[in-house]
C-alpha positions in Angstrom: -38.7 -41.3 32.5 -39.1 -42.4 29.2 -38.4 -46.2 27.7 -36.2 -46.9 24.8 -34.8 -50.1 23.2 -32.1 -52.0 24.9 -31.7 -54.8 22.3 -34.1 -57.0 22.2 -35.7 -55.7 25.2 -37.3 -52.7 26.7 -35.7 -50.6 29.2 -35.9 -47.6 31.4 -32.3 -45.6 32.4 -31.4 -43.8 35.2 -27.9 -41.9 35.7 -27.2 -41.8 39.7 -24.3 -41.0 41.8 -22.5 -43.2 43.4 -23.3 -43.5 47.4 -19.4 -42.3 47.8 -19.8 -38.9 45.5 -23.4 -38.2 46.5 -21.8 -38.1 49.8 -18.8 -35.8 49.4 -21.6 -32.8 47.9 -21.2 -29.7 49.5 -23.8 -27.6 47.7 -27.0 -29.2 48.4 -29.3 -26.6 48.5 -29.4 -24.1 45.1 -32.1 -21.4 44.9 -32.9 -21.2 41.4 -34.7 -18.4 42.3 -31.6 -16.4 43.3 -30.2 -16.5 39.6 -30.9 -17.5 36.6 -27.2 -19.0 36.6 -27.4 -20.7 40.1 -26.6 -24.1 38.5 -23.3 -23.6 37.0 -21.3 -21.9 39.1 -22.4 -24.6 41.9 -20.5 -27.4 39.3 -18.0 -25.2 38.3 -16.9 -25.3 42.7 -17.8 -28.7 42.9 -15.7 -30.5 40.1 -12.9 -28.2 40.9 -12.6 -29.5 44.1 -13.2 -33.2 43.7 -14.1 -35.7 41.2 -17.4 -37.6 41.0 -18.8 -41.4 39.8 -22.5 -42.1 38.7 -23.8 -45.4 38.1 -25.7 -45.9 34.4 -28.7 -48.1 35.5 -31.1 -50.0 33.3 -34.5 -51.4 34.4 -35.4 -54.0 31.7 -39.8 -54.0 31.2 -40.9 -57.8 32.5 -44.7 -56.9 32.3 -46.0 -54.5 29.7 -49.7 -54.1 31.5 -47.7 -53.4 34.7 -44.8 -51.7 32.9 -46.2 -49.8 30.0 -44.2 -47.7 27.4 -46.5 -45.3 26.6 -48.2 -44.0 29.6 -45.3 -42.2 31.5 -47.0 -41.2 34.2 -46.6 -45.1 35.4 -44.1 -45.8 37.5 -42.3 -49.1 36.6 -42.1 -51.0 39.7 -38.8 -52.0 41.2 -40.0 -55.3 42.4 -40.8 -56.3 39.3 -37.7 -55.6 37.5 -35.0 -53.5 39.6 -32.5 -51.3 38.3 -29.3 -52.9 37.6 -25.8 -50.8 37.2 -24.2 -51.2 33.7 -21.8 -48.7 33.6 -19.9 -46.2 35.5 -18.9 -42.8 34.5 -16.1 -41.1 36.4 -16.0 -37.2 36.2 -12.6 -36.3 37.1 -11.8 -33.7 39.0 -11.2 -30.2 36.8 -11.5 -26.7 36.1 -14.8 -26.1 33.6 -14.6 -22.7 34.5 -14.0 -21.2 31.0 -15.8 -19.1 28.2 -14.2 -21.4 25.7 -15.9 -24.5 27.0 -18.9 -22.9 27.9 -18.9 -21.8 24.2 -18.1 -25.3 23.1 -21.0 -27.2 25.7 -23.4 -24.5 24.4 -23.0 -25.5 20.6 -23.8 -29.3 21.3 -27.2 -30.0 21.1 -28.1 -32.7 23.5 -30.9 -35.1 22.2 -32.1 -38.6 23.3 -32.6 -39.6 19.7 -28.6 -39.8 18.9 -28.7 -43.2 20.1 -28.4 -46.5 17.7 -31.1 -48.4 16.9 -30.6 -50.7 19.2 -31.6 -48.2 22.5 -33.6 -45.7 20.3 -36.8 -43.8 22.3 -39.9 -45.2 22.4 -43.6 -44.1 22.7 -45.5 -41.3 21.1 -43.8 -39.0 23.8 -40.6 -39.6 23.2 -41.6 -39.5 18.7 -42.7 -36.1 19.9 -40.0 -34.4 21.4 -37.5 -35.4 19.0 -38.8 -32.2 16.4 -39.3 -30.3 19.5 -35.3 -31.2 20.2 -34.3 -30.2 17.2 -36.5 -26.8 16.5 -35.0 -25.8 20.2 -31.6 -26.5 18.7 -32.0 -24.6 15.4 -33.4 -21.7 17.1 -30.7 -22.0 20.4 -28.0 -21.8 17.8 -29.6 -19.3 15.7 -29.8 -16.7 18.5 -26.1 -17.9 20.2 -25.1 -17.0 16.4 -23.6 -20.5 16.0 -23.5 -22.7 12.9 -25.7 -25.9 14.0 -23.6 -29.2 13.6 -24.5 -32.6 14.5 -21.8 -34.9 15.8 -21.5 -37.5 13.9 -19.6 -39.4 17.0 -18.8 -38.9 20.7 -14.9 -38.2 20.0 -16.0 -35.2 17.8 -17.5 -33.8 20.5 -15.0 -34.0 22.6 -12.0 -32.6 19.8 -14.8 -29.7 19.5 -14.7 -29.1 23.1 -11.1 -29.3 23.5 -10.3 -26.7 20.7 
């Protein structure tokens, strides 16, 4: 888990289910080794048959000898500074069964850097992977034979989902 800004501060985020959906799960246990496309027929089932709630959770840095930003193999401590719940997203329940918005999810490229500047990545990491984001996006949409276009907004996505 990598840090980015959050304001003036530093954080770490974490996307969890709430206790109530991690509960209602029926497939628990996916072999990846069974299929290469184990993953999303298993979330095709599940949101089909009932919606689902995560928590957005932000862990500001209070120490950065104890909680450093560029050594990611350091776990932040929770005593220090514990995750606190900002946001909720609700999946409702739905069918995301079809080609079209398979089609449509597989010509967003999903990147960590289309944030403001205000909750951009940090550390060398994190200024790493952003050209390996974007050369995996180029050549993703090269060989899916899609033009490569960067939303310039989260309701563009969506209207490019939807048709």
């Amino acid at each position: 888990m990598a840090a980015q800004r959050h304001g003036d501060y530093v954080s770490k985020i974490r996307v969890a289910p709430t206790a109530a959906a991690a509960e209602t799960v029926v497939r628990r246990h996916l072999d990846p080794k069974t299929d290469v496309g184990v993953f999303r027929p298993a979330l095709v089932a599940e949101l089909q048959e009932r919606p689902y709630e995560f928590e957005i959770q932000v862990q500001l840095c209070a120490d950065l000898k104890r909680m450093p930003i560029e050594d990611l193999t350091v776990e932040w401590p929770e005593g220090l500074s514990p995750f606190v719940t900002v946001a909720k997203v609700r999946v409702p329940q739905q069918d995301i069964s079809g080609d079209d918005i398979q089609e449509a999810m597989d010509a967003v490229s999903i990147t960590p850097w289309r944030a403001t500047e205000e909750h951009r990545p940090l550390g060398n990491l994190m200024r790493a992977r952003r050209e390996v984001y974007r050369q995996s996006s180029i050549l993703r949409h090269e060989l899916n034979h899609q033009v490569r276009k960067e939303p310039r907004s989260l309701a563009e996505v969506f209207r490019d989902a939807s048709g």
